[in-house]
N, C-alpha and C positions, 0 to 999 in steps of 0.2 A: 352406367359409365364407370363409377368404383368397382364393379365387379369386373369388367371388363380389363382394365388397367392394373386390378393387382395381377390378373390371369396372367396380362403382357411381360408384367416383370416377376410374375412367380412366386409373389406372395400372397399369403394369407388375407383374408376378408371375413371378419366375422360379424353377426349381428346380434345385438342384444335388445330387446325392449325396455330399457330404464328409463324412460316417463312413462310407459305403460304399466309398469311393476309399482302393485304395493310392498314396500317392506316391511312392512307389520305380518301380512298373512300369506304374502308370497302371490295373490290373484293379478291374474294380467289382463289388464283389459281389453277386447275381441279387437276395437277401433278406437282412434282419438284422434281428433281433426288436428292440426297443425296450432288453427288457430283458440283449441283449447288452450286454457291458462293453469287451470287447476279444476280435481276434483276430486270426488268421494268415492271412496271403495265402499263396492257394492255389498262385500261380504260383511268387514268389519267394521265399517263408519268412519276411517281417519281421512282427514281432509290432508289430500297434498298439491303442492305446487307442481307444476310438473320441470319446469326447470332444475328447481332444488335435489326434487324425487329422480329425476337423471342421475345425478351428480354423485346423489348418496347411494343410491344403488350402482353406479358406477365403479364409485373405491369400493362399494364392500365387493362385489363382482373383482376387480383385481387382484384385493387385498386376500381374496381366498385362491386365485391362478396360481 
């Protein structure tokens, strides 16, 4: 539907994985249900939220565009 609707008006639609991204080591997780809340990277063991872990990888994600 988003993708559809920016087509219609011509803009941009991007997508990023930020609850799926660690920001410690940069691994992105294959899958993660919805109703995940939080977990561990597989690579380097930091526990994230994944609310939080959206958020903070979000600003760094813009703050580097």
């Amino acid at each position: 539907m988003l993708e559809y609707k920016s087509k219609w008006y011509g803009s941009n639609l991007w997508s990023y994985p930020s609850s799926k991204t660690c920001g410690e080591c940069g691994y992105v997780l294959p899958e993660l249900k919805l109703s995940t809340r939080n977990w561990t990277c597989p690579e380097c063991g930091v526990y994230h939220d994944t609310d939080v872990k959206a958020l903070v990888n979000l600003l760094r994600y813009l703050d580097t565009a």
